[in-house]
N, C-alpha and C positions, 0 to 999 in steps of 0.2 A: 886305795881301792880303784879310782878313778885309772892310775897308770896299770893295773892288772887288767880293768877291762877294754883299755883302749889294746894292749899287750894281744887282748884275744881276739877282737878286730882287726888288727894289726895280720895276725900269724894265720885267722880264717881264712884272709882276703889270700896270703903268698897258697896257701891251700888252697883256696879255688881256684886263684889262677894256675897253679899245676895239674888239680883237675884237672881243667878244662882242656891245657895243652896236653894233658896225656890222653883224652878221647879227641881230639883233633888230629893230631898228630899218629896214633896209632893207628886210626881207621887205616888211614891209605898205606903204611904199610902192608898191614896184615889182610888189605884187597893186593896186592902188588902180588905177594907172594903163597896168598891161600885161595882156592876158589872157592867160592859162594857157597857151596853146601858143604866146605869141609870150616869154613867161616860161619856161617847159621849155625850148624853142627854146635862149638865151641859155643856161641852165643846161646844156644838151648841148654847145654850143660851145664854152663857156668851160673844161668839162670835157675837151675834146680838146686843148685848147691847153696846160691842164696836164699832161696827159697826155704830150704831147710835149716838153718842157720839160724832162722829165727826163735829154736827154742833157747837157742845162748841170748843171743838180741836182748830177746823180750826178759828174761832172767836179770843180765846186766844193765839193764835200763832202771828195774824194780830197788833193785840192790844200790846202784849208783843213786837214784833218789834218795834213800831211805838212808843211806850211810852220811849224803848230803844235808837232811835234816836230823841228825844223829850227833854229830861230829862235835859243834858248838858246845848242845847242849847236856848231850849223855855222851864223852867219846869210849868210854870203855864197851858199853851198848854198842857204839860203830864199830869197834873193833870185833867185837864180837859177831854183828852182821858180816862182816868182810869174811870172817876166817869162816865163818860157817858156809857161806855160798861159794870160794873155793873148794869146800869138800864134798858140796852138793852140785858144785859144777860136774862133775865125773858122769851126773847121770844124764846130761846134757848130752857129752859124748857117744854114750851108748846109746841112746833113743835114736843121735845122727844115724849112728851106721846101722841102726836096725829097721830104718824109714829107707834107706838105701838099700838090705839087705832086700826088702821087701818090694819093694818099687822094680827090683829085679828080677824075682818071682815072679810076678804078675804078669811080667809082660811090658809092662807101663811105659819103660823107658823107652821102647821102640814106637809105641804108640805117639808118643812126646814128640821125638826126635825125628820121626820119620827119614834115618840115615841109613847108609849104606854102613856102618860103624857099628860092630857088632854090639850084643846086651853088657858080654861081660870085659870088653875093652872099656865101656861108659862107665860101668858097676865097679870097674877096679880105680878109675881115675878117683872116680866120686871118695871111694874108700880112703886112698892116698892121701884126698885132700881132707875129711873130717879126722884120719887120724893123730894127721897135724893139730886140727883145732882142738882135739881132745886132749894130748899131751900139753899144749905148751899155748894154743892160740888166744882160746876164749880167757884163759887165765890170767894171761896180759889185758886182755879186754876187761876182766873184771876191776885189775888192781888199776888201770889207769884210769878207772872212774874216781880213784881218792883224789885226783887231781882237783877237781869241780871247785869243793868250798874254800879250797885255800886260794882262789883266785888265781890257780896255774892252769885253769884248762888251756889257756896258749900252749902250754907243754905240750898237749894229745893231739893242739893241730901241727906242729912241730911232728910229732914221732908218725903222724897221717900223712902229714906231707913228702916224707921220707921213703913211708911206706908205697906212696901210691909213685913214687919214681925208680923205686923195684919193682915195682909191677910192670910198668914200660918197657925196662930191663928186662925183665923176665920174655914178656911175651915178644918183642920185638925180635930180641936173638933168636929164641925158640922157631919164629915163624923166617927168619933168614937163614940159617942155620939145615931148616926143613925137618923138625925134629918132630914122632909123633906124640898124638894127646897124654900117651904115656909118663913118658920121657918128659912131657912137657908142666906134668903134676912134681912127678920128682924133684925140678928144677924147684919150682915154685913152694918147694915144703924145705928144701936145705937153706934155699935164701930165707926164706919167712921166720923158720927155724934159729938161726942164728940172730937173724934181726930181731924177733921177741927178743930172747936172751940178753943182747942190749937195752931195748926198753925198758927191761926188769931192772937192769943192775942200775940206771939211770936213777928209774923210781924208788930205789931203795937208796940211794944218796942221796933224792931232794929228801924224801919223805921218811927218816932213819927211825923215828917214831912208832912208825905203824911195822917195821919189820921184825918177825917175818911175818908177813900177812895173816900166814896159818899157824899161832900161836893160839888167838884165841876160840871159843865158839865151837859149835858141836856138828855131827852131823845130823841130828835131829832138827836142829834150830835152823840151820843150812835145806833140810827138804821141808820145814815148816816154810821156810821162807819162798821157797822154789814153788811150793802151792801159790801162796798167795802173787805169784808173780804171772801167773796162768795167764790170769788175764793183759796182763802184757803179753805176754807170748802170742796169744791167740793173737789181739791186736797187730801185733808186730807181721804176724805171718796173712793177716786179711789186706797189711798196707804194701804187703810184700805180691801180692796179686795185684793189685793196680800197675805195679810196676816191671817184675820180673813175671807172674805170673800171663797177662798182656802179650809180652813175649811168646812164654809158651803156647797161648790160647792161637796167637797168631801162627806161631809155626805149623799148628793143628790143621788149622784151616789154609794157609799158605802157603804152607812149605815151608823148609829151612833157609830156599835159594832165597826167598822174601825177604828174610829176617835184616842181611846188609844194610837194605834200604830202609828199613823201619829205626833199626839203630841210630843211624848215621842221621837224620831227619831230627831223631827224639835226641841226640846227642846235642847239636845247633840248638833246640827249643830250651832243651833241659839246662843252657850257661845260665841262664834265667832263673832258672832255679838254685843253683850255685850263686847266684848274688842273692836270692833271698835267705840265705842259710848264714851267707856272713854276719848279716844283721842279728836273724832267730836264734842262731843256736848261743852264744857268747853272751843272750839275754835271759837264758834259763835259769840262772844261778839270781840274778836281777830279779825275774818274776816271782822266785821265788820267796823273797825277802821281804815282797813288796803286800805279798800275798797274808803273809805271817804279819807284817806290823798294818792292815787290812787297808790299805790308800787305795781302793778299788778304783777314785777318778786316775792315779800314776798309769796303773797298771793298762785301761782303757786306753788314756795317753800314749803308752806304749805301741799299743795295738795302731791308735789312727797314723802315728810317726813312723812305723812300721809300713803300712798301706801307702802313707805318702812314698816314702822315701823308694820302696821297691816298684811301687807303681810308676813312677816319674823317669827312672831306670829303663825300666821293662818293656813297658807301653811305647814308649818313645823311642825307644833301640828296635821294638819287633816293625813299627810303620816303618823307619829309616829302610829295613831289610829288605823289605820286600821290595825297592829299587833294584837291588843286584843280588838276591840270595840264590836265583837260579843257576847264573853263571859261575858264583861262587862255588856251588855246589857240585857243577861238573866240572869245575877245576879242582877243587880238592878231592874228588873220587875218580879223578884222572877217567872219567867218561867212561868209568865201567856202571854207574848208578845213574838213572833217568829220575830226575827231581820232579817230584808230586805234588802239586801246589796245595791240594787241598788236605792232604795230607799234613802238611806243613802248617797251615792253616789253622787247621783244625787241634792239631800237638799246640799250638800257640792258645788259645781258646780256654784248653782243657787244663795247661799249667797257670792259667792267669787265675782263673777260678781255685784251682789249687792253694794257688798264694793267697788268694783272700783269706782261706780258712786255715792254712799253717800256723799263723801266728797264735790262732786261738786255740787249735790243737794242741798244740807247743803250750800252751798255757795249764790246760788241763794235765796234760802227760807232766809234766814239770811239781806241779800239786800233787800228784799222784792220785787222781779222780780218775780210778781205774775203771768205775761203771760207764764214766762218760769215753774216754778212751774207747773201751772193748764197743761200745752201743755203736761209737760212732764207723770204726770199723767192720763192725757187723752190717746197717745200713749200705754202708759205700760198698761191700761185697753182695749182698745180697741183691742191691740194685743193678750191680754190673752185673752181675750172672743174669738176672732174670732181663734185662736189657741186649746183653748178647743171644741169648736165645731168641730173644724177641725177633731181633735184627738180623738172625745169624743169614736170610736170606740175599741180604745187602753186601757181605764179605767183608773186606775192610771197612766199610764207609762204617756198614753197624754195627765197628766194634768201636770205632771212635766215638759215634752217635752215643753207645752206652756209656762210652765213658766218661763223654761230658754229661748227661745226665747224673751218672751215680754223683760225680763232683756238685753238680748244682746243688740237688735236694739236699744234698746232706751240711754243704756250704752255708747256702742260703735258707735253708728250714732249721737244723736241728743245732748246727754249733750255735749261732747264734740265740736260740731258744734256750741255750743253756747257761749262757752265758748272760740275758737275759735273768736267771734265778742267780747268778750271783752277785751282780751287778746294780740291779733295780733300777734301769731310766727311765727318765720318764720319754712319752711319748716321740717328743724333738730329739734324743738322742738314741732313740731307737731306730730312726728314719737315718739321721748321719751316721749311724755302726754302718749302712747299709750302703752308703756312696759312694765306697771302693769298689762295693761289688756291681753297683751301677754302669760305674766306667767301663770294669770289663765287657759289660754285657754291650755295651755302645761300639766298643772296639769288636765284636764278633760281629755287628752289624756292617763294621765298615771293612775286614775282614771278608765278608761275603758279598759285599758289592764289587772287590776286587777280584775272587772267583768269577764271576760274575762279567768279568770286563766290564765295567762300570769306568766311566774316563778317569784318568788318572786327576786331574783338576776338579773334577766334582768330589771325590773321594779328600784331596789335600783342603779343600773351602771345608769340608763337615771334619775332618779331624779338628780344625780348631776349638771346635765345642771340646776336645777331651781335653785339653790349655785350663778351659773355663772349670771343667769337673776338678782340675788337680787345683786348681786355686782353692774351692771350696773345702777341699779335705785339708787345703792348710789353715783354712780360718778356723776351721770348727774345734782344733788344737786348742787346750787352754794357754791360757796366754804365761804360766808359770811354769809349763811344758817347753812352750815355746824360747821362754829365756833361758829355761835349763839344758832345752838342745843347742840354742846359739853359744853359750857358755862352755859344751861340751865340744861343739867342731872346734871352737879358736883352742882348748887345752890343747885338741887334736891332734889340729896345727903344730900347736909349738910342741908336741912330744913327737912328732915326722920328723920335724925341725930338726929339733936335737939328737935324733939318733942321724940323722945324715949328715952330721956333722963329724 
């Protein structure tokens, strides 16, 4: 088990790192050879598409949990979930293109986009791209959740990593090329196309068991399921506002010629977030186990090794940055993008607070605690909406200002109050759940002395105190935690070892 999950740590990490170099590396092309509003443009559309997405999302999240605790112990029961939610995937597809059909009725997509790019050039792209996911997309997306309990989720970062270096492919030619949005859906649905159809046939030679998917299972049990997966969905599409929605709201009030800049800023902040995901996601199958056989101090442990490890990363990479992230910035957007400090700043702020409370998210979504899930992204939307209106006089400043708040209250109040009822500490380790998110808040201080011009030597004497805060979150580790992670990096080791060999 131990070389499966190092396997998925392992195949996260060559996946974030391609992440990473394919929004690094694509920016400045597709500045090179797109301008600003036909770049916004893309970035607002592409933004709605994910947006909408979310009713497969939240669906295959529900289903991949439940088939994960299924499997072991009832597999015919999983079998029987699986084949039921490909039959009920179909309704996924229709609802996409009937939220698109609609969204162009109304007007909306102009109001969105504010382009010069007519309703029904946008409305047929969108179309293009959900009927791909209708036919063949979300459906790989379901089966590749069997991956999970056998210890192969390396596989789906494998077939991710693949996927997201067609994507580079895709839009890089397209945008040298000078091909339009059209044209530029089509490309993007024969590669995708064909690529599923590899995935499949893959998955059906590791996993020869479960094939054909849809042998078993009803369509009744399949939209029974599809119900109770709502609340992911809803979830899915409230956490999908934080991120793409953001976008949109910006483009609202900015324009699309903005968007470049907002990208490209949240692109740099967001690798940070691609290192907390190596760790989180490859530990869901883990939490899950941990959760069932009830080791409540493990799983906590989890959480503070978690905090350490991404904080010590994080924290310490964003102060180094802001040495030279200026320069950097207008050399990688070849000086068509004037870099925002506070901007920047303030994106750094609002994901570090994020990471505190991922882990614990990731905990619940994992459990499948779909009250806590749906609550908590109801809170974080309803606070940024009513935050953004608050603000909305400030322009960008108060949509950031909302967004760090919705992330704090919900971060620092509610996950951990819940986590609190499943946990029971006592007092002392209610105050250390609490240290990570200390730190953050220390680094937004000194963050803003740097706005601020605040000397660079007065600022480098007070970062030492965050040396002193990461020390503390590794003491307060049990010390049987502790030997089991020193015990895990040396297997690490010697499995790096050996395969480079």
């Amino acid at each position: 088990m131990a070389t499966m999950l190092f396997k998925s740590f392992r195949y996260k990490t060559i996946h974030t790192v391609i992440h990473t170099l394919y929004s690094v590396l694509l920016i400045p092309i597709l500045l090179t050879y797109w301008d600003l509003k036909f770049y916004g443009a893309w970035i607002a559309l592409f933004s709605i598409f994910n947006i909408i997405q979310v009713l497969e999302y939240g669906h295959a999240t529900y289903i991949g949990n439940k088939f994960n605790a299924l499997i072991n112990s009832n597999p015919e029961e999983a079998k029987n979930v699986l084949g039921s939610a490909l039959r009920a995937n179909l309704l996924t597809g229709v609802f996409e293109l009937a939220i698109v059909y609609c969204l162009f009725k109304s007007g909306l997509l102009q109001i969105i986009l504010k382009t010069d790019i007519n309703d029904t050039t946008i409305t047929m792209v969108l179309a293009i791209l959900f009927v791909y996911r209708m036919v063949i997309g979300s459906f790989k997306g379901i089966v590749v959740k069997t991956l999970n309990p056998f210890g192969l989720i390396y596989k789906s970062f494998q077939f991710a990593t693949v996927e997201r270096l067609l994507d580079f492919l895709i839009l890089a030619g397209v945008a040298v090329w000078g091909l339009s949005l059209i044209k530029l859906a089509i490309v993007w649905v024969c590669v995708k196309t064909v690529f599923s159809i590899c995935v499949l046939l893959s998955l059906k030679k590791t996993l020869p068991d479960l094939y054909p998917w849809w042998q078993y299972g009803t369509f009744k049990t399949g939209f029974l399921n599809f119900k109770k997966s709502i609340p992911f969905v809803v979830s899915n599409f409230l956490e999908r506002l934080r991120n793409d929605g953001i976008v949109l709201i910006i483009s609202i009030l900015m324009g699309v010629s903005f968007l470049p800049l907002f990208v490209a800023t949240r692109t740099i902040v967001n690798i940070g977030l691609k290192i907390g995901e190596i760790i989180s996601i490859p530990l869901n199958p883990e939490l899950i186990n941990l959760y069932i056989q009830k080791k409540f101090q493990k799983i906590q442990d989890v959480f503070k090794i978690y905090w350490l490890s991404t904080a010590s990363v994080l924290i310490i990479g964003y102060l180094i940055s802001l040495t030279f992230i200026e320069q950097l910035f207008g050399y990688w957007t070849k000086g068509k993008l004037t870099f925002n400090l506070v901007l920047y700043s303030s994106l750094i702020v609002i994901l570090l607070v994020q990471n505190y409370g991922k882990i614990i998210f990731t905990f619940f979504s994992s459990i499948n605690k779909s009250k806590v899930v749906l609550t908590t992204s109801i809170l974080r939307a309803v606070i940024l909406l009513v935050a953004i209106i608050t603000f909305k006089p400030y322009g960008l400043y108060g949509v950031l200002s909302a967004m760090f708040l919705s992330e704090l209250i919900v971060n620092a109040i509610y996950l951990p109050y819940q986590s609190f009822q499943v946990f029971s500490p006592d007092l002392n380790n209610k105050i250390r759940f609490y240290l990570n998110l200390f730190t953050v808040l220390y680094i937004t201080f000194l963050l803003y002395l740097n706005v601020i011009n605040i000397s660079f030597w007065v600022i480098c004497a007070l970062s030492t105190i965050v040396f002193c805060l990461l020390y503390y979150q590794y003491v307060f580790i049990s010390l049987d935690s502790k030997n089991y992670l020193i015990k895990q990096v040396g297997m690490l080791k010697r499995f790096n070892l050996k395969r480079m060999q």
